[in-house]
Structure formats: C-alpha cells, structure tokens
N, C-alpha and C positions, 0 to 999 in steps of 0.2 A: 496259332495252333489252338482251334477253337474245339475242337472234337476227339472223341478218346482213339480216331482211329489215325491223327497225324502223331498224337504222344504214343501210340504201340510202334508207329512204324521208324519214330526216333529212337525208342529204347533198344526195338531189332536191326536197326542200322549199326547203336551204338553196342549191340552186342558181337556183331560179325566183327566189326574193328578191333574190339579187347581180343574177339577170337583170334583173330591173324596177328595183333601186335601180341599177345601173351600168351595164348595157343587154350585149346576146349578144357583142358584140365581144370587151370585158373581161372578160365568163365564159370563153370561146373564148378566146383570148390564155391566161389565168390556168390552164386547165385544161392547155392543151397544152406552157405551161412547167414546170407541175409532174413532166409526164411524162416531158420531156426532162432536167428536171434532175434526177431522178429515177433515169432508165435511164442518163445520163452519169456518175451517177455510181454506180452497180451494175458499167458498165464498166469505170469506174476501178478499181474495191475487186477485181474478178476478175480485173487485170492486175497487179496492186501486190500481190495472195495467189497467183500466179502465180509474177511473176519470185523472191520471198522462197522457193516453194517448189523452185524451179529452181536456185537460188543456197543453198540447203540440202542439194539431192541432190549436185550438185557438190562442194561443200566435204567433205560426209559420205563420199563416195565418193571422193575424192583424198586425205583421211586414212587411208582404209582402207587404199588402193592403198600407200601409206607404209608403213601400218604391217607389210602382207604383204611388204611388202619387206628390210623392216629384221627380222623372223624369219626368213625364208629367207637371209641373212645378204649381200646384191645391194644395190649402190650407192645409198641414197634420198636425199641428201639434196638432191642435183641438182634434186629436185622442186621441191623449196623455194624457192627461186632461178627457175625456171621459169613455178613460179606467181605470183611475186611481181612475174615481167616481164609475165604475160599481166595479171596485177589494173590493172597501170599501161599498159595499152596498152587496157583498155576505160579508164581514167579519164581518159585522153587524149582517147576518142573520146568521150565525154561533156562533156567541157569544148571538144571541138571542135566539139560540136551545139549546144552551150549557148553559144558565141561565132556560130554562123555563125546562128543566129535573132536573138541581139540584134543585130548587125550588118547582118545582113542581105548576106551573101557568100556565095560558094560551101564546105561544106562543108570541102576540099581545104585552100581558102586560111586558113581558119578554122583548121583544125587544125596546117599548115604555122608559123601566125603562133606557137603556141604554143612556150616557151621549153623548151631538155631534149626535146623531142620526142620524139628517136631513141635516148633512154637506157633507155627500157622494151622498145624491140623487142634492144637490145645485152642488155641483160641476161636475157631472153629464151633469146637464142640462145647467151648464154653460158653456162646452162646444159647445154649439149651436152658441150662439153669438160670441163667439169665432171665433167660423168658419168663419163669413161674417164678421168679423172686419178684420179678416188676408186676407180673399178674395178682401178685399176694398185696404188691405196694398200693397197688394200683383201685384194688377191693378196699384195699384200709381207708385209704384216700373217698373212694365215696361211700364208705359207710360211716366215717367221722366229718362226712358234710353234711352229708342227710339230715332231714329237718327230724328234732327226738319226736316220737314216738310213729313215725313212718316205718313202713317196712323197708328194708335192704333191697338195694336193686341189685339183679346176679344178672 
C-alpha cells in the first residue's frame, strides 16, 4: 500500500465493517471523538510551545537588559530582586487559580486565602529603592577611585 488512495480505501472498508458489526452511532461517536481529542490536543502542544516560547524571550531579553547594564557600568542588580518579586506574584496567581477551581470560590478569595501573599508584590517594589541605593553606591564607588583632583564622572 504504497499510495494515500489504498490507505482511504482500507480506512473506508474498515469503516463499513465497525458500521455493520457496531452499528453508525458508535462509528459516528468513535470518529468525531478522535477528532476532538485529536484537535484538543494539537491545542494543548500550540499553547504549552507557546507560553515555553514566551518565557524564553523574556528570560533571554532581561539577561541581556542585565548584562547591557552592568558594561555601561548603571545600577543592575535591582533587577534581580524585581524579577524575583514579579516570578512570585504569577506563582501566587497560579496557586490562586489552582485553589479557586478546586474550591470552587471566587478567584479574589482564592488568592486572598493564600499565606505570604503580599511578600512578592513587597519585594517587587522593593526593588525600586534598591535601584537609587546602588545608584548612590555606585557614584560613591567612582568618585572615591577617581584619580584627586579630576573631575567626577556623572
């Protein structure tokens, strides 16, 4: 069976046979679940090689953004700390979706219930000051290398 029109005409041979030995319901039924589970899960693999692609440009593009930062000799490591608050503020919101389905509650209250809640959006924002404390380190640092009587590099 070298050609696609001997494998249709086994599939339609072997379709009349289930027809007569199991009757059109159960062909019907059998066929139309294959397609659905079939296309459900074609859906699945295109959202699941999606978000991995999306959570790769990310990751690869806020290393960058680091490491251009840290040659141009500008505050990075604030980032670090920022991302670490945004990583725990989706795994909140995942473990908030992932309670309020088993539960069966509102979203809101789902995520409310969980313990530590407010420590990923705090550290978050705590990387802000962050920033201008390293940025202040950071000026001290080469204004006290600076050869004396140079001017300050800003």
């Amino acid at each position: 069976m070298r050609s696609w029109y001997n494998w249709s005409m086994v599939l339609l041979i072997a379709a009349i046979l289930a027809d007569v030995v199991f009757g059109l319901d159960a062909v019907l039924d059998t066929v139309s679940m294959v397609f659905a589970v079939g296309l459900g899960m074609a859906v699945a693999a295109l959202l699941i090689t999606a978000s991995i692609l999306l959570g790769w440009i990310v990751v690869r593009d806020a290393m960058d953004e680091i490491a251009a930062e840290r040659r141009a000799g500008l505050p990075w490591r604030w980032r670090y700390l920022g991302w670490i608050g945004i990583t725990g503020i989706l795994i909140d919101g995942l473990a908030g979706a992932w309670n309020a389905y088993q539960e069966h509650v509102l979203f809101r209250t789902a995520v409310e219930d969980l313990p530590f809640v407010g420590v990923p959006v705090m550290i978050a924002l705590a990387s802000y000051p962050l920033r201008g404390v390293e940025a202040l380190l950071m000026k001290w640092r080469r204004d006290k290398t600076a050869a004396p009587g140079s001017k300050p590099v800003r």
